[in-house]
C-alpha positions as CSV (number, residue, x, y, z in Angstrom):
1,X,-4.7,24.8,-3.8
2,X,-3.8,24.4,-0.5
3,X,0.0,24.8,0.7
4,X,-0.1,21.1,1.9
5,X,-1.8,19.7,-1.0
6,X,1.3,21.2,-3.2
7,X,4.4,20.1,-0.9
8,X,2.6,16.8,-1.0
9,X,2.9,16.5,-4.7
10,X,6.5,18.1,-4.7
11,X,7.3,15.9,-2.0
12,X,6.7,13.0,-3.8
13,X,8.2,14.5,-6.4
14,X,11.8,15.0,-4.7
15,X,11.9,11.8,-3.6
16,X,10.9,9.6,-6.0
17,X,11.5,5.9,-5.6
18,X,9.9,3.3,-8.6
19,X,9.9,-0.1,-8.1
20,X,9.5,-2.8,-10.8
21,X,9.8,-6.4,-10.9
22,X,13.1,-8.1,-10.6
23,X,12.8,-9.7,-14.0
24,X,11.6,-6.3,-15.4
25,X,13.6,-5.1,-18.7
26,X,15.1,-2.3,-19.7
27,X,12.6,-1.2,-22.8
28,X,9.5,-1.8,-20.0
29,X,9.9,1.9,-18.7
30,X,8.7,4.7,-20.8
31,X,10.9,8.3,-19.7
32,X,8.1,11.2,-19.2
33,X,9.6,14.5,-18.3
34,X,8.9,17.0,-16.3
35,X,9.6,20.1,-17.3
36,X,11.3,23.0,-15.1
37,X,10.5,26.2,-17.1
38,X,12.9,28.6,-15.4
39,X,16.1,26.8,-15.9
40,X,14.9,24.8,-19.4
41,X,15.4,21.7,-17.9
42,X,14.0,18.4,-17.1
43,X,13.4,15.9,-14.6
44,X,13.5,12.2,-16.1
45,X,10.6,10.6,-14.3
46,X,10.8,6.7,-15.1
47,X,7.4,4.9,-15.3
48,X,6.7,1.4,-15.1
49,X,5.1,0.5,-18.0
50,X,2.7,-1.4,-16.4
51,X,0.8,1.7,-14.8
52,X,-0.3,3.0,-18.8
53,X,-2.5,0.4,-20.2
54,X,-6.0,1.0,-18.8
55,X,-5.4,4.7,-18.4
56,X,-4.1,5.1,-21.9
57,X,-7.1,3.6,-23.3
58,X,-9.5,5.1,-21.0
59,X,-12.7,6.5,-22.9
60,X,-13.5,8.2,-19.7
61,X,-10.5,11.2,-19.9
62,X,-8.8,13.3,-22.4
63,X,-5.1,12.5,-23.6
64,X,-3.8,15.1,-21.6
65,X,-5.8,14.4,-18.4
66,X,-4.2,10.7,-19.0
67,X,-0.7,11.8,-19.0
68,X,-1.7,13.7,-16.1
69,X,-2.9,11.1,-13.8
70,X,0.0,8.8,-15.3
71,X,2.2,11.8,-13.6
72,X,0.4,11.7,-10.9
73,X,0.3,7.9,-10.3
74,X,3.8,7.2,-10.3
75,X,4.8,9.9,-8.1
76,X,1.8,8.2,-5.7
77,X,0.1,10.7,-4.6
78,X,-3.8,12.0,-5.5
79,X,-4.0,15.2,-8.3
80,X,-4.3,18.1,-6.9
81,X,-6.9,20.0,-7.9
82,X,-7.5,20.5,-11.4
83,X,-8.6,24.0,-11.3
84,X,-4.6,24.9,-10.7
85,X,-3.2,25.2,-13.9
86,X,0.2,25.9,-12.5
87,X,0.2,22.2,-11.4
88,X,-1.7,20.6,-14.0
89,X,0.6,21.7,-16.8
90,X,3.4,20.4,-15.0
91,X,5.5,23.5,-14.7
92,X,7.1,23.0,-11.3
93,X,9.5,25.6,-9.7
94,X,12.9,24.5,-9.1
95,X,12.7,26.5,-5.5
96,X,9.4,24.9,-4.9
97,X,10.9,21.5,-5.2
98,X,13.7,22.4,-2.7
99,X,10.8,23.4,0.1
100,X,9.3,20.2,-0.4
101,X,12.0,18.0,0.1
102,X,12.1,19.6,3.6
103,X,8.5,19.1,3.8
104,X,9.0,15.7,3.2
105,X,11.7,15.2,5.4
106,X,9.9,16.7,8.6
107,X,6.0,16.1,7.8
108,X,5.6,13.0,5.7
109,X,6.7,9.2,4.2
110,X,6.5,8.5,0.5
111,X,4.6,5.6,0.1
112,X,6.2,2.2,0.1
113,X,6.1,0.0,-3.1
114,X,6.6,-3.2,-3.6
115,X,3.6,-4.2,-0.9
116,X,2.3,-7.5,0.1
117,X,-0.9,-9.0,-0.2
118,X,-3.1,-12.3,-0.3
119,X,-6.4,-13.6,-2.0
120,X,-8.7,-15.4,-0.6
121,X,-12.4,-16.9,-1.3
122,X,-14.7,-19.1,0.1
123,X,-11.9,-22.0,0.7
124,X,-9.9,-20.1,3.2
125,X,-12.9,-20.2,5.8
126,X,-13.6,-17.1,8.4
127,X,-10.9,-14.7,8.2
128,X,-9.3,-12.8,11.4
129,X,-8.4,-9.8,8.9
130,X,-7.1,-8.0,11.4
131,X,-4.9,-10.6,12.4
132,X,-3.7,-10.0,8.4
133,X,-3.2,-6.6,9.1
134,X,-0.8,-6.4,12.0
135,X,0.6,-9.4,10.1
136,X,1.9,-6.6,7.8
137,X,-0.3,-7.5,4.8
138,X,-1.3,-4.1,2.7
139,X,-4.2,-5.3,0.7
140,X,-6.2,-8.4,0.0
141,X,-7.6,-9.7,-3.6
142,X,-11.3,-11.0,-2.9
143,X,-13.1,-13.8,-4.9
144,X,-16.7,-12.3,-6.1
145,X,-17.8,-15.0,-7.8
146,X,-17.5,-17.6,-10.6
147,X,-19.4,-18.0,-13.8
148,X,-22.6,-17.0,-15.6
149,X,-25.4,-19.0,-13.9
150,X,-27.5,-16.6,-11.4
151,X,-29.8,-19.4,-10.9
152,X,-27.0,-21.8,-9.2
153,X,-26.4,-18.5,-7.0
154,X,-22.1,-18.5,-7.7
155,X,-21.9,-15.5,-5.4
156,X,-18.5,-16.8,-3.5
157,X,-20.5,-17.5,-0.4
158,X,-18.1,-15.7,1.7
159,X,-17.4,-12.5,-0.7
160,X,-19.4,-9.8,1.3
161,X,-18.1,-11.0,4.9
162,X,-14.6,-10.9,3.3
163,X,-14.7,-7.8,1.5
164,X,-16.0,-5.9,5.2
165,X,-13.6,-7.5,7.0
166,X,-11.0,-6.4,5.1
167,X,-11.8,-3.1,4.5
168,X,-12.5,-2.5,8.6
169,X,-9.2,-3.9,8.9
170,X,-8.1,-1.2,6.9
171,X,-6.7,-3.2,4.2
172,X,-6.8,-2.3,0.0
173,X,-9.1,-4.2,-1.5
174,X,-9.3,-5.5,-5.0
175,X,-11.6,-8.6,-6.6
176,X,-11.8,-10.9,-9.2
177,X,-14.2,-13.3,-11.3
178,X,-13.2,-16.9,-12.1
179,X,-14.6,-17.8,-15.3
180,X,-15.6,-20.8,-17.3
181,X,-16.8,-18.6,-20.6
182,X,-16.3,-20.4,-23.8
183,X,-17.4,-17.3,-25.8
184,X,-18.1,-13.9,-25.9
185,X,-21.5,-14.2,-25.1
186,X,-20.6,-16.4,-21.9
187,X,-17.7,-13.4,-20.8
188,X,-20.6,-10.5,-21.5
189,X,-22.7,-12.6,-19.2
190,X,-20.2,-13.5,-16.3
191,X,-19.5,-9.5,-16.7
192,X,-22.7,-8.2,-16.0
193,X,-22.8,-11.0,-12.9
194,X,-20.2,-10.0,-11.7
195,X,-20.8,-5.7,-11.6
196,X,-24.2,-6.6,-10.0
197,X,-22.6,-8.5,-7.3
198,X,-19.8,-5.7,-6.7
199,X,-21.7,-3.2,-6.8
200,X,-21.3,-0.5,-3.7
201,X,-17.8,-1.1,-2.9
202,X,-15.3,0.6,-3.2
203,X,-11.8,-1.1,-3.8
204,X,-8.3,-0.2,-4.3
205,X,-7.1,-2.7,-6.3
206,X,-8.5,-4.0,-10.7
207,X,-11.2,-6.4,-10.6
208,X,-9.6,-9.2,-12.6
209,X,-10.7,-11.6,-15.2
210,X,-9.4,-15.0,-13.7
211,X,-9.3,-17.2,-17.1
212,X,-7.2,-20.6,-16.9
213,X,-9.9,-23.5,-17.4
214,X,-8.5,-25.9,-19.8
215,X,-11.5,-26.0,-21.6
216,X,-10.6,-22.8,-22.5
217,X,-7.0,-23.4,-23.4
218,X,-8.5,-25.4,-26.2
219,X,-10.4,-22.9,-27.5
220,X,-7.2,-20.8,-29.3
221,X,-5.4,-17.8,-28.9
222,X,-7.9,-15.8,-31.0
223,X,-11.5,-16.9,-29.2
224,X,-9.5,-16.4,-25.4
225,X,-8.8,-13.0,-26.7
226,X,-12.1,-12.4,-27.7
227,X,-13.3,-13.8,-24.4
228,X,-11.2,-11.4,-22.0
229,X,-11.9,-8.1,-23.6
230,X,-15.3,-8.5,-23.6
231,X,-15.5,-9.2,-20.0
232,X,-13.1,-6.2,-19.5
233,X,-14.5,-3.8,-21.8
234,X,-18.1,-4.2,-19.9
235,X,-16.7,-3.8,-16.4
236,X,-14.5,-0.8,-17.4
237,X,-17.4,0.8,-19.2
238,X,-19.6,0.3,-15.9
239,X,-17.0,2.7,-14.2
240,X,-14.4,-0.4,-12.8
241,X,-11.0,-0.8,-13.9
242,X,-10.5,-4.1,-15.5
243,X,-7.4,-6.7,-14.7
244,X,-6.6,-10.1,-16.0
245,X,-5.4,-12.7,-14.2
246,X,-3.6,-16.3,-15.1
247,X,-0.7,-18.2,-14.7
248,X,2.3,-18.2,-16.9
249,X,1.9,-20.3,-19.3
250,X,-1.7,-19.5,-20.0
251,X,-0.7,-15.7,-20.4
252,X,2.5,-16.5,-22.6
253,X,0.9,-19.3,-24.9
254,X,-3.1,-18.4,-24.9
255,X,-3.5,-14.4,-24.9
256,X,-2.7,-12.2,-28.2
257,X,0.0,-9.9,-26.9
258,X,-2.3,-7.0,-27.8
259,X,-5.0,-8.1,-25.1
260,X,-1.6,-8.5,-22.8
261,X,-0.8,-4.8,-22.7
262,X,-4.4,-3.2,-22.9
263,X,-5.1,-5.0,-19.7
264,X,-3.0,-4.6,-16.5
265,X,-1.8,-8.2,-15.8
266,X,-1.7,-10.4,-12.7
267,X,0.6,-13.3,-13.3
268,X,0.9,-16.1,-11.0
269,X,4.4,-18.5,-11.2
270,X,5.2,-20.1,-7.7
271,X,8.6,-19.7,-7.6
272,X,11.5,-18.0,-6.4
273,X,11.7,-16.1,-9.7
274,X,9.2,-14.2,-12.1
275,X,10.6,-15.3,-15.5
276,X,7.1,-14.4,-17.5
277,X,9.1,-11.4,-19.0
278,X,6.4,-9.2,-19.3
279,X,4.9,-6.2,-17.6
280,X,2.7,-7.1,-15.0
281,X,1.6,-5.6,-11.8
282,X,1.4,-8.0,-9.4
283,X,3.0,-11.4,-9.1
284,X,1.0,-14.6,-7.2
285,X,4.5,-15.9,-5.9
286,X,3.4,-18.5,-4.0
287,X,-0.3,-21.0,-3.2
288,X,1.1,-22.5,0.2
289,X,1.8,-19.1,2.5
290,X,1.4,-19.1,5.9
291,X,-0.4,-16.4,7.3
292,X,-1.9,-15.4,10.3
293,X,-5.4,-15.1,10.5
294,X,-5.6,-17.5,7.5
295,X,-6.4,-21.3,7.9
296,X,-4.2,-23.3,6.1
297,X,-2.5,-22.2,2.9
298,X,-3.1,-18.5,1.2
299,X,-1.6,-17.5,-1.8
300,X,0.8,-14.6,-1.5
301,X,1.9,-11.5,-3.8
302,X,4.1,-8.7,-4.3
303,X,2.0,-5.5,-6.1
304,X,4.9,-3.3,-7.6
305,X,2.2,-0.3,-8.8
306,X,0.7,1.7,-6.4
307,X,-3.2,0.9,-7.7
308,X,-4.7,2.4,-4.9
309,X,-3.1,5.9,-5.8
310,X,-4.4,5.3,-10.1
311,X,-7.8,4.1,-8.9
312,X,-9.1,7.1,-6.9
313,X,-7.6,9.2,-9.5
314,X,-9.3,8.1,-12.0
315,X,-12.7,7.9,-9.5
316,X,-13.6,4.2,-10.6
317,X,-14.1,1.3,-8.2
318,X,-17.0,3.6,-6.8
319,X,-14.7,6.2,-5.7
């Protein structure tokens, strides 16, 4: 491994920084320790909680290569390379951390968590993304689509002008599908839409299930269950990582708490405060934002895990 590669994940390491949600509770970080082997000590490393449900049931790596990238994640930088088995068993020397916090000091910037991002579909028109950009906007959410009926054509009919705009701007990138499935045949469908559409990008951020028709709030905790993991499960087994996203109420009062934490959540409540009380990644804080490059209102949110940094690690999105 090269020097650099190693102060970068020592770097991170010496000055970590994990942000979670304001409303976050205690029991939502899980300790994971590091340990030092020379002195027979550890390093309490806290996690958010939200980071560990589509790694933890990832088909696609081992236990330990989980916990690895989980490691790797939170300290937010990419795994070195796996070949080093210095690094990849996490035994760290105590003098190598001390290096790298001069490293870090005189070469590089930890990343910076909480960020700040908007999504956007067809409604919000032509986008100046760079205008987003230098607005200080870190990544963008992107509508692909909505529903199971190819012959209607319900490609969002700005999607592939959005998602190149943003990604020349430089911006993360993630997308998501609003859905009208009343069963699991419906969610398979809208699945396999939406991966066709998607495919050959590359994106930073989950592609989300967007499920919050009241047609399907009639349709019972159990059957909405049913509905979201199969949508999830066939995007995650066609190599992307799966989100869900609703508001509240719909998350709280329509979704088995079991579906909750497998998937990572996006929760929108516009308000001041996040009181869902759960774990979530990102929180839609507001539908009436003002941003530049946006005509009329965007909706704005705060990511608190760095899914860029899990993403690549686990080479899905089409990295």
């Amino acid at each position: 491994m090269k020097l650099k590669n190693i102060m970068s994940v020592l770097c991170a390491l010496s000055a970590l920084t994990v942000h979670l949600p304001q409303t976050a509770a205690a029991d939502t970080i899980t300790q994971h320790d590091i340990p030092v082997s020379e002195y027979g000590t550890t390093i309490a490393m806290p996690m958010p909680s939200a980071l560990t449900p589509a790694l933890a049931n990832s088909d696609e790596v081992s236990p330990e290569e989980t916990a690895y990238h989980l490691k790797m994640a939170v300290l937010g930088v990419l795994p070195p390379e796996p070949e080093d088995d210095k690094y990849r068993n996490n035994v760290i020397n105590t003098m190598d951390i001390v290096m790298a916090k001069k490293y870090c000091i005189e070469k590089e910037k930890p990343p910076k968590f909480p960020t700040y991002g908007i999504d956007v579909s067809t409604h919000q028109g032509a986008i100046d993304w760079k205008a987003v950009k230098n607005a200080n906007f870190s990544f963008a959410i992107i509508r692909a689509g909505y529903g199971k009926d190819r012959h209607l054509d319900q490609v969002d009919k700005r999607f592939h002008a959005n998602m190149h705009g943003a990604k020349q701007a430089g911006l993360d990138v993630g997308i998501y599908w609003y859905s009208y499935a009343l069963n699991e045949q419906d969610a398979l469908e809208e699945a396999r839409y939406c991966i066709d559409t998607v495919e050959g990008y590359q994106f930073e951020y989950p592609l989300y299930f967007d499920i919050e028709e009241p047609s399907q709030v009639e349709l019972g905790k159990t059957e909405v269950s049913k509905i979201i993991t199969t949508f999830c499960d066939e995007v995650k087994k066609n190599g992307y990582y799966p989100g869900l996203y609703s508001y509240k109420n719909f998350l709280l009062n329509n979704v088995d708490e079991e579906v909750l934490r497998k998937y990572p959540v996006w929760v929108a409540q516009w308000a001041e405060e996040n009181t869902y009380g759960k774990e979530y990644g990102i929180w839609q804080y507001s539908s009436t934002g003002s941003v530049t490059g946006v005509d009329g209102n965007a909706d704005l949110n705060i990511a608190y895990v760095d899914y860029p940094t899990v993403i690549k690690s686990l080479r899905m999105n089409g990295y």
